[in-house]
C-alpha positions as CSV (number, residue, x, y, z in Angstrom):
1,X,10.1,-1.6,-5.4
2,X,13.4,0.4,-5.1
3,X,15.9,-1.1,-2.3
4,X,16.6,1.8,-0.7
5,X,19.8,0.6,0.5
6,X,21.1,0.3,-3.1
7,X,20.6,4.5,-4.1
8,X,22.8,7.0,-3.2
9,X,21.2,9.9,-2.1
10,X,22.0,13.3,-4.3
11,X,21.4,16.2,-5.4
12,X,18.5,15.0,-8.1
13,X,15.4,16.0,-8.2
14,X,11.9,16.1,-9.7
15,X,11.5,19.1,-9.7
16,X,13.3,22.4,-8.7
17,X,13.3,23.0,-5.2
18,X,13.9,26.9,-5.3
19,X,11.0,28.8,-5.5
20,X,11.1,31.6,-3.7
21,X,8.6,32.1,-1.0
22,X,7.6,35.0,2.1
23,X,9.4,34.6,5.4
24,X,7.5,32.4,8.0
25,X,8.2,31.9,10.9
26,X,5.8,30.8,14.0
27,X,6.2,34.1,15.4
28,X,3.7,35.5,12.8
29,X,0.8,32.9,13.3
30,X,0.3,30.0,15.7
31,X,-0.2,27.6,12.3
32,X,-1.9,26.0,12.4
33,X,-4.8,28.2,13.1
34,X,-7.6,26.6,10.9
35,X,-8.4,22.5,9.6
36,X,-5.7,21.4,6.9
37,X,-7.2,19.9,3.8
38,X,-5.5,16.3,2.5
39,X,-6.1,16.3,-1.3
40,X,-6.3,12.7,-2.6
41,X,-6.8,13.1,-6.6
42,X,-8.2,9.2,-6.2
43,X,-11.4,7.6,-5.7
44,X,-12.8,7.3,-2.2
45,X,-12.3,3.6,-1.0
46,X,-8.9,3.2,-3.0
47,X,-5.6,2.5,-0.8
48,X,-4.5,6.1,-1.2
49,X,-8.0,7.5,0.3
50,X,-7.5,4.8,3.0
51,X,-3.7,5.4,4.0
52,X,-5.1,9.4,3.9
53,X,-8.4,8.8,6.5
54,X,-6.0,6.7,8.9
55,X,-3.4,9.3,9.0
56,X,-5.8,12.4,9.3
57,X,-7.6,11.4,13.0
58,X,-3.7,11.5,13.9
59,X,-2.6,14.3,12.4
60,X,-5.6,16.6,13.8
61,X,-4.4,15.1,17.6
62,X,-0.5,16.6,16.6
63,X,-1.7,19.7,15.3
64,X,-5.2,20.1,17.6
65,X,-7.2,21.3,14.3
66,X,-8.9,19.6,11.9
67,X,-7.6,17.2,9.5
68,X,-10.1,17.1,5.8
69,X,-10.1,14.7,3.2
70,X,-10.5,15.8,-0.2
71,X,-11.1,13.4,-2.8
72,X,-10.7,15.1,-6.5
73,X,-10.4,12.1,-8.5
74,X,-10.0,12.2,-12.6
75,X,-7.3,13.0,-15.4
76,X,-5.3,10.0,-14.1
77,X,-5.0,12.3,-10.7
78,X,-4.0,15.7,-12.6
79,X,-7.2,17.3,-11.4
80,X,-6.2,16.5,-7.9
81,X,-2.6,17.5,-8.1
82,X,-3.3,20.7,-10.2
83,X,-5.6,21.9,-7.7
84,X,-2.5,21.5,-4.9
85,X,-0.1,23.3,-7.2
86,X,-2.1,26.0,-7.7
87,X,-2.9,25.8,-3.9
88,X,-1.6,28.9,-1.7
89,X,1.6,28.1,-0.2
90,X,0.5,28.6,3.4
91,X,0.8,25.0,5.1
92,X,-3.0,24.2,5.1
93,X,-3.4,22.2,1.7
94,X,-1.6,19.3,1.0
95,X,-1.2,16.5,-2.2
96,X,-1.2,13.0,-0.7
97,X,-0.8,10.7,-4.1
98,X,1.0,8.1,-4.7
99,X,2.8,7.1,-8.3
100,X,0.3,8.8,-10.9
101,X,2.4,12.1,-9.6
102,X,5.5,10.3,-11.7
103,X,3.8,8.5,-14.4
104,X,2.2,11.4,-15.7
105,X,5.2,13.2,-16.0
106,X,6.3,10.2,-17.9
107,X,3.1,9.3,-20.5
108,X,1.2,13.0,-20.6
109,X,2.8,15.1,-23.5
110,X,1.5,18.2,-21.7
111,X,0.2,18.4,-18.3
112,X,-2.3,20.9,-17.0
113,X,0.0,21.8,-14.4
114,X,3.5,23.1,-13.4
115,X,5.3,20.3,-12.0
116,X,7.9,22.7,-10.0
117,X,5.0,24.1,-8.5
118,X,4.9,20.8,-5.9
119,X,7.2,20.0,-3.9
120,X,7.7,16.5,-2.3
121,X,7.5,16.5,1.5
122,X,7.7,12.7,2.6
123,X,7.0,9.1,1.7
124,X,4.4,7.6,4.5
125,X,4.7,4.0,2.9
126,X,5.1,1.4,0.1
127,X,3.4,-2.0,-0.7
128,X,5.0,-4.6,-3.2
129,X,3.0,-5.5,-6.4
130,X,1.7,-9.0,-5.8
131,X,0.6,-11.0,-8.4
132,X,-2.6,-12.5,-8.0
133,X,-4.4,-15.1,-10.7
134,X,-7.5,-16.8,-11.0
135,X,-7.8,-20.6,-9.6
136,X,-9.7,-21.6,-12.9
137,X,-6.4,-21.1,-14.9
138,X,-4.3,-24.2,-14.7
139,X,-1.4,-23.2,-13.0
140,X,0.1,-23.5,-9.5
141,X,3.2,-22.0,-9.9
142,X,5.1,-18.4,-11.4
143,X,7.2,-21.2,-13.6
144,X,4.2,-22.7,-14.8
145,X,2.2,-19.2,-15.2
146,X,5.1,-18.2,-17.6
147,X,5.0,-21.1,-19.6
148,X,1.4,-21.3,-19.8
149,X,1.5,-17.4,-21.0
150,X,4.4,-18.7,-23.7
151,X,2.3,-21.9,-24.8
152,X,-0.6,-19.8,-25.4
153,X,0.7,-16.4,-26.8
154,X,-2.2,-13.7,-26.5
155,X,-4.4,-15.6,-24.1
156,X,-3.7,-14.3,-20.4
157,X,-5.7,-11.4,-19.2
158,X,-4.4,-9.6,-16.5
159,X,-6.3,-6.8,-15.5
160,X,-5.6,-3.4,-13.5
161,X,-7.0,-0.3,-11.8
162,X,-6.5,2.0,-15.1
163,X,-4.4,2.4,-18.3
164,X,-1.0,4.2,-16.7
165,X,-1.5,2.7,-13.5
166,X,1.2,1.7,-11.5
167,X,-0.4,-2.3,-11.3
168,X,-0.6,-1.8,-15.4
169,X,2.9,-0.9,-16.1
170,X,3.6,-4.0,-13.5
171,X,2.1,-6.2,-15.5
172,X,3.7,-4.9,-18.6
173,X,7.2,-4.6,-17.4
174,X,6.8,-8.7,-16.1
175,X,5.5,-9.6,-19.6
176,X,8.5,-8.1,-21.1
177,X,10.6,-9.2,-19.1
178,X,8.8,-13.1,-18.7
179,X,8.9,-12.9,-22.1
180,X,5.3,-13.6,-23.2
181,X,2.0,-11.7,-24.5
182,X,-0.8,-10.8,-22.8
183,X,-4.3,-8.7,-22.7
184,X,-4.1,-5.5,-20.7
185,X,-7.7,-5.0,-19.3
186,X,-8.2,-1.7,-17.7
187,X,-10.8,-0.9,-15.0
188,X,-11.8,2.0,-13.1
189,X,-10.4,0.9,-9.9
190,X,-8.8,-2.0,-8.0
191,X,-11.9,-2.9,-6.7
192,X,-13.9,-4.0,-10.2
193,X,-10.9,-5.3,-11.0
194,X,-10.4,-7.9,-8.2
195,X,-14.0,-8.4,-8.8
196,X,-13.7,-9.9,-11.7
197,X,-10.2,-11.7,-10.9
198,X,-12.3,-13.3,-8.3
199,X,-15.1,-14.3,-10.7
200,X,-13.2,-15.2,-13.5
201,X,-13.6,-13.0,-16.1
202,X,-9.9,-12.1,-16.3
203,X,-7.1,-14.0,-15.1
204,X,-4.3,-11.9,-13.2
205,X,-4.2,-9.0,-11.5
206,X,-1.0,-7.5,-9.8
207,X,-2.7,-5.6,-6.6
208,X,-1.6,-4.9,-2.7
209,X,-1.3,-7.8,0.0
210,X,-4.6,-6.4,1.7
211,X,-6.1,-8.8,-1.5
212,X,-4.5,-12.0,0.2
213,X,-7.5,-12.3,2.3
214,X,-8.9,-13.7,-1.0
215,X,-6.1,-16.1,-1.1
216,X,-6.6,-17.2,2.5
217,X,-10.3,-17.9,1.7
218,X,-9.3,-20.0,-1.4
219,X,-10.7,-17.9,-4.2
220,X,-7.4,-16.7,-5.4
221,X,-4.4,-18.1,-6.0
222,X,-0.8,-15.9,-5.1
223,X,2.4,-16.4,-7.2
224,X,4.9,-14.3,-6.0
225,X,5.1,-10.3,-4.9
226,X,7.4,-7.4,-6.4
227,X,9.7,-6.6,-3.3
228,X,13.5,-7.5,-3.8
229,X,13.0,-10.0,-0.6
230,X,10.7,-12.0,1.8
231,X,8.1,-9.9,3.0
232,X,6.6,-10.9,6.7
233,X,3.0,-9.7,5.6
234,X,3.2,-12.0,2.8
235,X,4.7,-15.7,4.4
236,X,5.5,-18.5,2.2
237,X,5.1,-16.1,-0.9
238,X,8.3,-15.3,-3.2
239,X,9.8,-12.8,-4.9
240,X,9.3,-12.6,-8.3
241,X,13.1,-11.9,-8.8
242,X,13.8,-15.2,-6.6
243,X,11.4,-17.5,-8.5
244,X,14.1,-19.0,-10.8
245,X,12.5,-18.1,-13.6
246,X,14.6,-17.2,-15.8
247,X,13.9,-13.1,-17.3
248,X,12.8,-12.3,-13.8
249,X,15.8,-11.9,-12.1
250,X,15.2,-8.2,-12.3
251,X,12.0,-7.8,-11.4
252,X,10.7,-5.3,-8.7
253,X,7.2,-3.5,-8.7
254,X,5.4,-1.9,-5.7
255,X,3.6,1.3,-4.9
256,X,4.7,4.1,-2.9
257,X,2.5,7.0,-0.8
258,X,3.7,10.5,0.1
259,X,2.9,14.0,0.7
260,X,4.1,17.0,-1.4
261,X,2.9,20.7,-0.9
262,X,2.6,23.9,-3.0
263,X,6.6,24.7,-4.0
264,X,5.7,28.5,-2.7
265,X,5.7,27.3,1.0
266,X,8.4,28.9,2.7
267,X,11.1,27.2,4.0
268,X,10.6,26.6,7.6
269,X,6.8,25.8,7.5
270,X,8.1,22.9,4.9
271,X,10.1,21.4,7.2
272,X,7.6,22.1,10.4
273,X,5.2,19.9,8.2
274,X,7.8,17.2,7.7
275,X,8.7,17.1,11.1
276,X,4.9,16.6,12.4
277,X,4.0,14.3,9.8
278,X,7.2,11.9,10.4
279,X,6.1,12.2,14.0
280,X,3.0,10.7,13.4
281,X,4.2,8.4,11.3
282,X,6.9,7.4,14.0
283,X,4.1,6.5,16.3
284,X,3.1,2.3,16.8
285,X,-0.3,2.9,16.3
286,X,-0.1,4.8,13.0
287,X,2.4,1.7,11.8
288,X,-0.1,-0.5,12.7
289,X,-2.4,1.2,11.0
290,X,-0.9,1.5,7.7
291,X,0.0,-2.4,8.0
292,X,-3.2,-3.2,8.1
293,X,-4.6,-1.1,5.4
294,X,-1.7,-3.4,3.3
295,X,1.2,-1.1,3.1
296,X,5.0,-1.4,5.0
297,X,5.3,2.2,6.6
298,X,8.2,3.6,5.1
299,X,9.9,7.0,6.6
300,X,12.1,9.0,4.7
301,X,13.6,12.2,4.6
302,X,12.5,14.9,2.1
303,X,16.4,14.8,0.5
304,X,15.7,11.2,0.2
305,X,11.9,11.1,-1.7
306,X,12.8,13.6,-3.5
307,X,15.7,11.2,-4.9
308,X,13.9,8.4,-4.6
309,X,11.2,9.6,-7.0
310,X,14.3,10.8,-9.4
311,X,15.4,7.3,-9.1
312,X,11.5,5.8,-10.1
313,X,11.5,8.0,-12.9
314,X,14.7,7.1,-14.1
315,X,13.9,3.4,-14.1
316,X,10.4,3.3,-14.9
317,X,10.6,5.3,-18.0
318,X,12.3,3.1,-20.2
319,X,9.1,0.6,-19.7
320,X,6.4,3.1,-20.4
321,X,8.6,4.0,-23.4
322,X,8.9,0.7,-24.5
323,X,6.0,-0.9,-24.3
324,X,4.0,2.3,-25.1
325,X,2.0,2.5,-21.9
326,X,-0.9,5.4,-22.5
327,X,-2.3,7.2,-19.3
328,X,-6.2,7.5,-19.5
């Protein structure tokens, strides 16, 4: 996960920002006028769908309308986010996704939509990638997880919620880097795949700190987590980076969560959305709320997702290329 203290802002981009779009102003309709539609291109249940139904009670209180949730899961998220970019630009239908929006720009070799026709809005929040293994393996430690992996080349499983999916390219990027081989196995979902961590059938899993309540009950163990430092939510649990081992000095992994819109929003209902939704976002109770789903609220501007997201690309590709990470 990106320090965000060690990017400069600038003028990069995902995607080009000037599209041109009608003059709006307030003046010509009290917006909004009619419910707002959150599309998740995710499974119901998932963290995205969760961080979406805690922030929509919220935002329908800010904006006195109706606040739907839209789940269009499939394509690795590109039904979901095609239907948003082909959205009219008109305020009431937003993308909330989280880093499928980057990684299929990075693994598709065509995608079914025009990525210029989004435009990122905000981040709401972040989580660090934790790793998570199975008690039955006999390890206690990140040092002696690594060696394990290197004195039995090919034997660790460590599963993930899909082929392309942000906990899969974790888990790829640490074996590179740990310098060992392992068995990637895919499942539809975090939730089959902690499933089986639980029960043994794989052995690792790299998932959100909301899975430490399996730790606490003593049915998985916790090696380390993917944020650059100590993270309150996850006490007496390292960095990966800080473990000493040596490879992982690097090492950072997390998801992130944010909100783009159709690119042919005009200008000034763009930023009356950001300025709501980071108003919400602002409050304690939303804060709380995130936290307890599993993720660190995280408010940025749109100058600074926008880079941001430049900056995942930018480090993220090299991986995928490298270890030839396919998308489902």
């Amino acid at each position: 996960m990106l320090n965000r203290r060690q990017f400069a802002l600038s003028s990069l981009s995902v995607a080009s920002l000037g599209v041109a779009a009608p003059a709006w102003s307030q003046s010509s309709e009290a917006f909004p006028s009619r419910a707002i539609t959150i599309v998740i291109p995710y499974v119901a249940g998932g963290l995205t769908d969760i961080i979406g139904r805690a922030l929509a009670p919220r935002l329908a209180e800010k904006w006195g309308k109706p606040v739907l949730i839209d789940n269009k899961p499939g394509g690795g998220t590109t039904i979901g986010t095609g239907f948003v970019s082909r959205a009219p630009g008109d305020g009431y239908t937003l993308l909330l996704t989280a880093f499928g929006y980057i990684g299929n720009q990075l693994m598709l070799p065509k995608l079914p939509y025009d990525v210029k026709a989004l435009t990122p809005l905000t981040n709401t929040s972040d989580s660090p990638s934790v790793l998570y293994i199975s008690p039955r393996l006999p390890v206690k430690t990140l040092a002696e997880f690594v060696a394990y992996g290197k004195a039995n080349p090919g034997k660790i499983t460590i599963a993930s919620s899909g082929n392309g999916s942000s906990p899969h390219i974790a888990a790829e990027m640490f074996a590179g880097m740990a310098g060992i081989e392992i068995i990637h196995v895919p499942y539809r979902g975090n939730g089959p795949a902690i499933t089986d961590l639980v029960g043994g059938q794989v052995d690792a899993l790299f998932d959100s700190p909301a899975t430490m309540s399996y730790v606490t009950a003593g049915r998985l163990r916790v090696l380390g987590h993917g944020y650059a430092n100590p993270n309150p939510r996850l006490p007496g649990v390292p960095p990966i980076s800080k473990s000493g081992v040596p490879g992982l000095s690097g090492f950072e992994a997390g998801g992130w969560f944010g909100f783009f819109l159709p690119s042919s929003t005009p200008e000034a209902l763009q930023q009356r959305l950001y300025t709501d939704i980071r108003a919400v976002l602002e409050q304690p109770g939303t804060q709380e709320a995130l936290s307890k789903a599993g993720v660190d609220p995280r408010l940025m501007t749109r100058a600074e997702f926008t880079a941001y997201l430049q900056h995942e690309m930018d480090r993220w590709g090299p991986v995928i290329r490298s270890r030839n990470i396919r998308a489902d």
